[in-house]
PDB file of N, CA, C, O and CB in Angstrom:
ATOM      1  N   UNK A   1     182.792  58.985   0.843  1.00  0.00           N
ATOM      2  CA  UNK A   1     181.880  58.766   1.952  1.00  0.00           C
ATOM      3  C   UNK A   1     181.807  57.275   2.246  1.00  0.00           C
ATOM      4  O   UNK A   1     182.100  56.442   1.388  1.00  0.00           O
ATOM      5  CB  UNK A   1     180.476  59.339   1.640  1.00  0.00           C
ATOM      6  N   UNK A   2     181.240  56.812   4.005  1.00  0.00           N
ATOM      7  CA  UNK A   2     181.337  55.695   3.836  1.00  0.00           C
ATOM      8  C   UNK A   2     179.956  55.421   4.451  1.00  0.00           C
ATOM      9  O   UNK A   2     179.151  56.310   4.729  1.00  0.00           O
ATOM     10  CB  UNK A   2     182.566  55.106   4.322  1.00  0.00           C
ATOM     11  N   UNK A   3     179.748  54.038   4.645  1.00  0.00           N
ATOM     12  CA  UNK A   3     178.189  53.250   5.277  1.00  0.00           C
ATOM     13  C   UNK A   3     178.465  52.425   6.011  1.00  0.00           C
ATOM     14  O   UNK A   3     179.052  51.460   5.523  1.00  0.00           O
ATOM     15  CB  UNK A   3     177.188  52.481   4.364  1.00  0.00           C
ATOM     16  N   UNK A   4     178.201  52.414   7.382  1.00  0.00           N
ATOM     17  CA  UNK A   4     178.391  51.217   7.919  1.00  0.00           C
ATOM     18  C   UNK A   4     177.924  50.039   7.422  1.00  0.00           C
ATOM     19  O   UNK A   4     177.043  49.946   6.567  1.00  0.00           O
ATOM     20  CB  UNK A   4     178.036  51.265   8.950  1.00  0.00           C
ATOM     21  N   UNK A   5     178.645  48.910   8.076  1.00  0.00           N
ATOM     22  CA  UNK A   5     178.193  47.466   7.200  1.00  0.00           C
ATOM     23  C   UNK A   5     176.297  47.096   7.804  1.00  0.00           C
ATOM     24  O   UNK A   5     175.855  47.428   8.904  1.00  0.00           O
ATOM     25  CB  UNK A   5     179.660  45.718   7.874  1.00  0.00           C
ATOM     26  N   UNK A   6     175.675  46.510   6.936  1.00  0.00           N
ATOM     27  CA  UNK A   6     174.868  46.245   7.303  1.00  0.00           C
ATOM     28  C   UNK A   6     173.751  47.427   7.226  1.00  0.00           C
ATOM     29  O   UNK A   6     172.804  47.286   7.999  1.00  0.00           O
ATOM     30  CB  UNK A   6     175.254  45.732   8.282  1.00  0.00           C
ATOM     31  N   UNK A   7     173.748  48.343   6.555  1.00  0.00           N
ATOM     32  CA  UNK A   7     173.138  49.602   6.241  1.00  0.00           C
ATOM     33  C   UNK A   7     172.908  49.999   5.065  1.00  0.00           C
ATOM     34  O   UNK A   7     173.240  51.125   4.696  1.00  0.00           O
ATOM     35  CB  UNK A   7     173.706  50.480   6.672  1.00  0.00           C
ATOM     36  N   UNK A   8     172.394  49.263   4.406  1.00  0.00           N
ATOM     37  CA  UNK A   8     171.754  49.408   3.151  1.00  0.00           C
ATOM     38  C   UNK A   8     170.409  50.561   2.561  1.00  0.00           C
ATOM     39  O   UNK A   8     170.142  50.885   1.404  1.00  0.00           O
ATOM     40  CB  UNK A   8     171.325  48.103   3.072  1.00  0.00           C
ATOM     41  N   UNK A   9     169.865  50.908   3.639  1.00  0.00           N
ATOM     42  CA  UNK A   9     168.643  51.531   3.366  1.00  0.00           C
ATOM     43  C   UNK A   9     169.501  53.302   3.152  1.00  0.00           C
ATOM     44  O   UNK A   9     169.135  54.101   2.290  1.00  0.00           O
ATOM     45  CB  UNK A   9     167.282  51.216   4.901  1.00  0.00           C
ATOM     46  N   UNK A  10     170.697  53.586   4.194  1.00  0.00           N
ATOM     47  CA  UNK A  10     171.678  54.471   4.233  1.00  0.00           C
ATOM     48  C   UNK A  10     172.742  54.626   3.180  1.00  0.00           C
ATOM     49  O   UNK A  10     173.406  55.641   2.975  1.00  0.00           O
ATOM     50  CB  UNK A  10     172.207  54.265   5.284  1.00  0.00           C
ATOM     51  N   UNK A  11     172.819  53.358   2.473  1.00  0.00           N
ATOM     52  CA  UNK A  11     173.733  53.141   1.471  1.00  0.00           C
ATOM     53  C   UNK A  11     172.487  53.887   0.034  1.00  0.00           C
ATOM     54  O   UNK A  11     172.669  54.706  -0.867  1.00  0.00           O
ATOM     55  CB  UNK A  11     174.309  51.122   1.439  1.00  0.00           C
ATOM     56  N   UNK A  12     171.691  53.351   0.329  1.00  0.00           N
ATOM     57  CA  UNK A  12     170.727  53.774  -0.779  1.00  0.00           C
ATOM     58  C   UNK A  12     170.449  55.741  -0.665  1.00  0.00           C
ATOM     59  O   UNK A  12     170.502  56.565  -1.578  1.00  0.00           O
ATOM     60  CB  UNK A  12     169.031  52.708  -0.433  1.00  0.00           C
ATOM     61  N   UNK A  13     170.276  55.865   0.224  1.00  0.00           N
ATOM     62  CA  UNK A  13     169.822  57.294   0.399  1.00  0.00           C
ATOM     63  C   UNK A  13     171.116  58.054   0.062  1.00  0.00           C
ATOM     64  O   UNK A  13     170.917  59.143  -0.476  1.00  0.00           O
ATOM     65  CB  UNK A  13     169.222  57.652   1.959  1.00  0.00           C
ATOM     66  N   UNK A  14     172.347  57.727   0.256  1.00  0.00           N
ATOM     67  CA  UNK A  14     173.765  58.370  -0.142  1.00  0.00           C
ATOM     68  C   UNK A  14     173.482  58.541  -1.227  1.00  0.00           C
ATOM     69  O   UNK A  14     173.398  59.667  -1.718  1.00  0.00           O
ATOM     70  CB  UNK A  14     175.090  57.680  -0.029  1.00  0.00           C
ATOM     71  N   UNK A  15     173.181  57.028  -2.111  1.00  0.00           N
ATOM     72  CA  UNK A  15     173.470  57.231  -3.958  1.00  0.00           C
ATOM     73  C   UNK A  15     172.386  57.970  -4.181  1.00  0.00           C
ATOM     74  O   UNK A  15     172.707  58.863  -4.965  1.00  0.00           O
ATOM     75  CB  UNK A  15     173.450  55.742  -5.141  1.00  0.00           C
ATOM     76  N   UNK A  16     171.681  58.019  -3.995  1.00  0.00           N
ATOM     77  CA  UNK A  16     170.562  58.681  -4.487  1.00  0.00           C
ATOM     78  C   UNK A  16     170.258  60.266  -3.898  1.00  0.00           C
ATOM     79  O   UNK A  16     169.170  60.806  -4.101  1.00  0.00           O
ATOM     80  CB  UNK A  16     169.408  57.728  -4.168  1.00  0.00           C
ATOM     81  N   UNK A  17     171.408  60.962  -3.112  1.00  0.00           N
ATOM     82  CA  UNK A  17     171.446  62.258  -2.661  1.00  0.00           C
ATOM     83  C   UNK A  17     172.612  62.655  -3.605  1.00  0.00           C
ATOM     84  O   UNK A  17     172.685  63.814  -4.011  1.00  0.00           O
ATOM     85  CB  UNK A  17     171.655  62.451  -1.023  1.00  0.00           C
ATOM     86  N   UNK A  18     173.418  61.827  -3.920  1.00  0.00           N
ATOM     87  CA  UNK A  18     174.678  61.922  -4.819  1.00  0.00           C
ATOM     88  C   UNK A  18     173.854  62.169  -6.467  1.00  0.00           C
ATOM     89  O   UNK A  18     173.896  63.175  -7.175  1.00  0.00           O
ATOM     90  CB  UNK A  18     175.800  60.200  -4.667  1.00  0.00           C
ATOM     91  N   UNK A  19     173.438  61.409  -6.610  1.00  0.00           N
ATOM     92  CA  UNK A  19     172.763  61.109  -8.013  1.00  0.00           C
ATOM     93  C   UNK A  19     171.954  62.338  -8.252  1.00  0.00           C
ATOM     94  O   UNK A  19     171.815  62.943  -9.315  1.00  0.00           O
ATOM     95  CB  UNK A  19     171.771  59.707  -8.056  1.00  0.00           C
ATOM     96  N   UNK A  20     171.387  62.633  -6.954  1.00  0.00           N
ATOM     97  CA  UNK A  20     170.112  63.887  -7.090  1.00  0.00           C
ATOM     98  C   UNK A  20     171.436  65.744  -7.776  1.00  0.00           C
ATOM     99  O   UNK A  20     171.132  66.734  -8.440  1.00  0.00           O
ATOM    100  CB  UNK A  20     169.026  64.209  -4.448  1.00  0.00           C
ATOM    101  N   UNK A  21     172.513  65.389  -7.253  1.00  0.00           N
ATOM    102  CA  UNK A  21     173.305  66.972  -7.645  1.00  0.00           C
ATOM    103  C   UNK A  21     173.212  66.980  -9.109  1.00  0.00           C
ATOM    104  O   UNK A  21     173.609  68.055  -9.559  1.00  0.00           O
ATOM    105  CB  UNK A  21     175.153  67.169  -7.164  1.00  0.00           C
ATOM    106  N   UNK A  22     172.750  65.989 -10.182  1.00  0.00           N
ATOM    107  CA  UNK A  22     172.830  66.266 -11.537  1.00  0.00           C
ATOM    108  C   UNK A  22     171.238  65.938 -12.164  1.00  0.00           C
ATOM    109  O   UNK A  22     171.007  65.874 -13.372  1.00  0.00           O
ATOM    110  CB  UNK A  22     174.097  65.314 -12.209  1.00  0.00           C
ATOM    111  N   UNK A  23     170.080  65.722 -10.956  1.00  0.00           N
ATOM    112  CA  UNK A  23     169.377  65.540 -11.887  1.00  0.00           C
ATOM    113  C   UNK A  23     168.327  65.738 -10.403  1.00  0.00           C
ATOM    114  O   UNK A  23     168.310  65.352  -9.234  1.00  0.00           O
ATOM    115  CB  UNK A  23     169.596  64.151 -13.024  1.00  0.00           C
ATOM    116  N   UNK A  24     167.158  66.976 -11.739  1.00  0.00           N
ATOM    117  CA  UNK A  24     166.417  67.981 -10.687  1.00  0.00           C
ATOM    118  C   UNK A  24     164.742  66.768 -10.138  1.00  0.00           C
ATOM    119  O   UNK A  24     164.063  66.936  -9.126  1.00  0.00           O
ATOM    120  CB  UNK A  24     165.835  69.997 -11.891  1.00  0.00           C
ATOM    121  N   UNK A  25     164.607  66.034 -10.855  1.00  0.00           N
ATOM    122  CA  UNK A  25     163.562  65.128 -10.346  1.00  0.00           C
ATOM    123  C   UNK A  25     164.193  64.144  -9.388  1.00  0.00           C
ATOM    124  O   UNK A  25     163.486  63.959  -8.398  1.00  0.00           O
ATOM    125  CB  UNK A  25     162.841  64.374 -11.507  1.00  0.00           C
ATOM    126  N   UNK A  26     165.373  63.430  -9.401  1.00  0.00           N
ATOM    127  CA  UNK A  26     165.765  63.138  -8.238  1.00  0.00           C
ATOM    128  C   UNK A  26     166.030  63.701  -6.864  1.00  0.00           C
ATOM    129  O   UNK A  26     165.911  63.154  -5.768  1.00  0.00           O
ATOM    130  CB  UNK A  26     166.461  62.802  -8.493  1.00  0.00           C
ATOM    131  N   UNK A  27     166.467  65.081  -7.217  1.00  0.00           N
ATOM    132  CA  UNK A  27     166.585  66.030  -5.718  1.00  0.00           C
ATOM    133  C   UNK A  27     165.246  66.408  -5.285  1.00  0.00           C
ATOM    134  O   UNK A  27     165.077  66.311  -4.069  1.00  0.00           O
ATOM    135  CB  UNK A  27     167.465  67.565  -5.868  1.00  0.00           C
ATOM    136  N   UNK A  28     164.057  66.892  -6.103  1.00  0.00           N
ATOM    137  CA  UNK A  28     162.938  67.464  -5.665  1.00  0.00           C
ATOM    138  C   UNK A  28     162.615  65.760  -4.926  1.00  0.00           C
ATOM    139  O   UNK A  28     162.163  66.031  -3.813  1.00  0.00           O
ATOM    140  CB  UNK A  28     161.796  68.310  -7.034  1.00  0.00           C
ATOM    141  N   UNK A  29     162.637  64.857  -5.006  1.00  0.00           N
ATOM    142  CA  UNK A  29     162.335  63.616  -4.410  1.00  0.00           C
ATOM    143  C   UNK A  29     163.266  63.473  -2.974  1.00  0.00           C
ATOM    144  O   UNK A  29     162.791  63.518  -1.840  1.00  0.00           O
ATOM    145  CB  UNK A  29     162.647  62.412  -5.546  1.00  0.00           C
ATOM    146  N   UNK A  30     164.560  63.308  -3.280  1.00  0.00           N
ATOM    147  CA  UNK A  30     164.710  63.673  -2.052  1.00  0.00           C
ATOM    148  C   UNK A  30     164.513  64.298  -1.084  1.00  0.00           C
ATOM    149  O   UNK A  30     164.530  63.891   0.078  1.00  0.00           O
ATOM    150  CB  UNK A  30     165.142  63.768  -1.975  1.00  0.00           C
ATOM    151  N   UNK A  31     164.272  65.528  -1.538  1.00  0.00           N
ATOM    152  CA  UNK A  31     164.282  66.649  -1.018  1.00  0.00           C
ATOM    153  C   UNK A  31     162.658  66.363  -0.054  1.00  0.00           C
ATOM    154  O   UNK A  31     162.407  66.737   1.092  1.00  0.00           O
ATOM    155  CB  UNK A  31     164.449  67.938  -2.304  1.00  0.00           C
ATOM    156  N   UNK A  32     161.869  65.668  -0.908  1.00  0.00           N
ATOM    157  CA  UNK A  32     159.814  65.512  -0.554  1.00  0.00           C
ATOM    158  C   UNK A  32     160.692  64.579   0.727  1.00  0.00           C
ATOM    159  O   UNK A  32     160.877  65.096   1.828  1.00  0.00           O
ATOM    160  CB  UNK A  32     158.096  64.212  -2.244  1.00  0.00           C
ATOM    161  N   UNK A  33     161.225  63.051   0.381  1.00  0.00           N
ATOM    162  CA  UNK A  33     161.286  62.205   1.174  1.00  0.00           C
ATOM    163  C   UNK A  33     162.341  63.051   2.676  1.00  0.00           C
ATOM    164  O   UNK A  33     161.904  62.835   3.806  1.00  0.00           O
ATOM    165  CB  UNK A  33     161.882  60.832   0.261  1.00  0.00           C
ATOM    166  N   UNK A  34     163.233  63.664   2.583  1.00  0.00           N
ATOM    167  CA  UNK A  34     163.836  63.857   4.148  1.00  0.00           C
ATOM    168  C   UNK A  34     162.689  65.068   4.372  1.00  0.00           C
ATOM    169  O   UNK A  34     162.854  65.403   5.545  1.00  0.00           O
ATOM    170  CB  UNK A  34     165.877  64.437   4.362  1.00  0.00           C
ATOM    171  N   UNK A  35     161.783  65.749   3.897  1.00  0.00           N
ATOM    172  CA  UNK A  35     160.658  66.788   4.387  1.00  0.00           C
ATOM    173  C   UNK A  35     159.781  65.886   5.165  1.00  0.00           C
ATOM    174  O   UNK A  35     159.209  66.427   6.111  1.00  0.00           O
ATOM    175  CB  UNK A  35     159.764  67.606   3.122  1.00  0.00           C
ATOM    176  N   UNK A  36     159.467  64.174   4.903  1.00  0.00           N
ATOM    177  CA  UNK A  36     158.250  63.250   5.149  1.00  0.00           C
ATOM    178  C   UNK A  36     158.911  62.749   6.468  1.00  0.00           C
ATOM    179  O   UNK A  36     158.358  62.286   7.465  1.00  0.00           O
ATOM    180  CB  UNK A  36     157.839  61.965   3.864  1.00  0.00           C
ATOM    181  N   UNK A  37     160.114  62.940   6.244  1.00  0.00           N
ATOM    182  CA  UNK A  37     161.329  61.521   7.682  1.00  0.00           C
ATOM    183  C   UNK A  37     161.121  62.840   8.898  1.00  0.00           C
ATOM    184  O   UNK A  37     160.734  62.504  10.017  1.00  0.00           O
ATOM    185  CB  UNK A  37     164.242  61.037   7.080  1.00  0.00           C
ATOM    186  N   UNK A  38     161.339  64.020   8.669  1.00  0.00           N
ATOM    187  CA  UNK A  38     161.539  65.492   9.636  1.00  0.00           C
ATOM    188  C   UNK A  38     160.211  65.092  10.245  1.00  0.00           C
ATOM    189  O   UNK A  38     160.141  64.344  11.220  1.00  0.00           O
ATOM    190  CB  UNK A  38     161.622  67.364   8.763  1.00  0.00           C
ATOM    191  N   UNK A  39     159.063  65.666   9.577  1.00  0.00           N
ATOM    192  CA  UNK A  39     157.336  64.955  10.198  1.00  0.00           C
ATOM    193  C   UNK A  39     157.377  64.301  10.626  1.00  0.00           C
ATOM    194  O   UNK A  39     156.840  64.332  11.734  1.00  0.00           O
ATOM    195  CB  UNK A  39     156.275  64.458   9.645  1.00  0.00           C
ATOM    196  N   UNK A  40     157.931  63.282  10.259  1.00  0.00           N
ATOM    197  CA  UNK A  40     157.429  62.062  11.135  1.00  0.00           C
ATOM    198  C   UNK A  40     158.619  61.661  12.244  1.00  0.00           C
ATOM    199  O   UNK A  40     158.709  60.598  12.859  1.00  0.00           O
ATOM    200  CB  UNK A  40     157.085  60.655  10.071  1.00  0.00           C
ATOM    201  N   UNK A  41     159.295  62.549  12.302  1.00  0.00           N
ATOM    202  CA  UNK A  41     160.195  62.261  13.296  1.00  0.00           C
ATOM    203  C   UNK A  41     159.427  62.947  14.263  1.00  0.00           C
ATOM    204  O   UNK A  41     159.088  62.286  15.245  1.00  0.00           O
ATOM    205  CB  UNK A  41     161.682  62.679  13.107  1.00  0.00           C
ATOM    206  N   UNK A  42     158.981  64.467  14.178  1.00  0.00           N
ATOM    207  CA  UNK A  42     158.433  65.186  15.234  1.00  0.00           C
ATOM    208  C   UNK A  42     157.041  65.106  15.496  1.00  0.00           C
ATOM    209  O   UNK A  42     156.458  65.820  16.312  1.00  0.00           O
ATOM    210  CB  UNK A  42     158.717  66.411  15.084  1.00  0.00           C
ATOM    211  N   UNK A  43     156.458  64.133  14.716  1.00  0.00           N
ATOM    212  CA  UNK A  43     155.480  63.934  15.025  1.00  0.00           C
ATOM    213  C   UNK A  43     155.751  62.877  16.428  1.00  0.00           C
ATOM    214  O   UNK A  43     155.408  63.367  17.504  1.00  0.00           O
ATOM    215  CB  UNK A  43     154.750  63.545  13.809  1.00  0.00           C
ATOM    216  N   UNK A  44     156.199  61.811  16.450  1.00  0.00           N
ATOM    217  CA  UNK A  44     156.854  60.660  16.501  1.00  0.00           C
ATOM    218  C   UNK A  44     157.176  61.296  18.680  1.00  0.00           C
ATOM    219  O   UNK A  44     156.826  60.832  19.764  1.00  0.00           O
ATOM    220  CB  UNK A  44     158.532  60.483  14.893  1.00  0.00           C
ATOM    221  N   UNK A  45     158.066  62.623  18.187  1.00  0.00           N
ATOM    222  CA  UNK A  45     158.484  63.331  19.334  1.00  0.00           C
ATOM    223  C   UNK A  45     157.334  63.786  19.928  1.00  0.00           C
ATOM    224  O   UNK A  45     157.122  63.358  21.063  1.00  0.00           O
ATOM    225  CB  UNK A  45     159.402  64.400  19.079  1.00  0.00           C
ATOM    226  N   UNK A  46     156.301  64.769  19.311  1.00  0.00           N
ATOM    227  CA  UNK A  46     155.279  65.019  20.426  1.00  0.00           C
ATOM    228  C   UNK A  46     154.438  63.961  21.195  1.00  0.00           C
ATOM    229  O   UNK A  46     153.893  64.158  22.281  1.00  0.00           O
ATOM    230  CB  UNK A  46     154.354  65.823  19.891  1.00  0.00           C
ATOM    231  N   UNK A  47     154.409  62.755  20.441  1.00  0.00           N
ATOM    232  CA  UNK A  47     153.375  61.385  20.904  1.00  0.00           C
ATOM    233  C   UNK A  47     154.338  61.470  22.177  1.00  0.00           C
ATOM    234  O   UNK A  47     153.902  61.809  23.277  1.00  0.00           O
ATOM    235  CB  UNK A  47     153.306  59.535  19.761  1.00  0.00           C
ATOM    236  N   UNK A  48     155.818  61.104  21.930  1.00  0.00           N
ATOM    237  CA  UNK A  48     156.421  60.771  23.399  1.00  0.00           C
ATOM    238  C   UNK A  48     156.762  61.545  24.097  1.00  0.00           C
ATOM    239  O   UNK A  48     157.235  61.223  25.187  1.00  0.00           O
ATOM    240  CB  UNK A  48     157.378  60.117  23.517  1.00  0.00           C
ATOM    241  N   UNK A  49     156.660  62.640  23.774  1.00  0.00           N
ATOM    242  CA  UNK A  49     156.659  63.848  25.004  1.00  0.00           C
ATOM    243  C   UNK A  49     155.242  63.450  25.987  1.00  0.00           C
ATOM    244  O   UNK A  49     155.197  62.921  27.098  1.00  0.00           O
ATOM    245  CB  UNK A  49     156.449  65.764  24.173  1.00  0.00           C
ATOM    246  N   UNK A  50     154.053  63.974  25.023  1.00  0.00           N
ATOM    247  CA  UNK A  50     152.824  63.566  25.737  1.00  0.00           C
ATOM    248  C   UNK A  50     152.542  62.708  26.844  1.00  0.00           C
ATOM    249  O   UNK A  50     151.890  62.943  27.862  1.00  0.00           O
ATOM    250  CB  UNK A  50     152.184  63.123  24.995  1.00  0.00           C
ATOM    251  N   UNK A  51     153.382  61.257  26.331  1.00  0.00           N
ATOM    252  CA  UNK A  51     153.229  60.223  26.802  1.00  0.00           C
ATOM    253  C   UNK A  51     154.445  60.335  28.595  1.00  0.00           C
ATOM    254  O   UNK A  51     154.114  60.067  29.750  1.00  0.00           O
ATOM    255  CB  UNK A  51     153.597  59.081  25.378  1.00  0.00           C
ATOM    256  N   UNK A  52     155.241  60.626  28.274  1.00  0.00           N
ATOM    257  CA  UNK A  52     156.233  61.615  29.358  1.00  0.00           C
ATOM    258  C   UNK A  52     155.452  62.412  30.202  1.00  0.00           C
ATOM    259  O   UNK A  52     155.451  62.049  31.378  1.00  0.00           O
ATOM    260  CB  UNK A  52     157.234  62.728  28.608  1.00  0.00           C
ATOM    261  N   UNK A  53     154.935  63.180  29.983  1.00  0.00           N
ATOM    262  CA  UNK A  53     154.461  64.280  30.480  1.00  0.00           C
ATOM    263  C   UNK A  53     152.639  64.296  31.096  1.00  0.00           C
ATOM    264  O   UNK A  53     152.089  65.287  31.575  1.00  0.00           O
ATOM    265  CB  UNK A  53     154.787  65.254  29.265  1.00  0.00           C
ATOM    266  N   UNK A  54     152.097  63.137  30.934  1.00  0.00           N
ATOM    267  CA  UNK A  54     150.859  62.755  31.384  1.00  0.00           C
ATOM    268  C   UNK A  54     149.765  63.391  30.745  1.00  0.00           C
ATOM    269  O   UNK A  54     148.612  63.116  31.078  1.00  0.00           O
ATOM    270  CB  UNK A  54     150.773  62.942  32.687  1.00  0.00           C
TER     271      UNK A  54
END
């Protein structure tokens, strides 16, 4: 796999999705943190729909 340059926060989330296939407290963590990024992405989406839509 690769990371673009300058993408470190992406470089981190790779090793640590990699790291998580052998060890079950690292995946249940991942697993919490992309459940927290989904929320707050769609949270994120209804504010600017709203804001769209009057």
């Amino acid at each position: 796999a690769t990371v673009g340059v300058n993408a470190a926060k992406n470089a981190g989330l790779l090793a640590m999705q990699i790291l998580a296939t052998t060890d079950e407290r690292l995946q249940r963590a991942y697993v919490d943190f992309k459940e927290k990024l989904a929320n707050e992405s769609r949270a994120k989406n209804q504010t600017l729909a709203k804001s769209l839509n009057g």
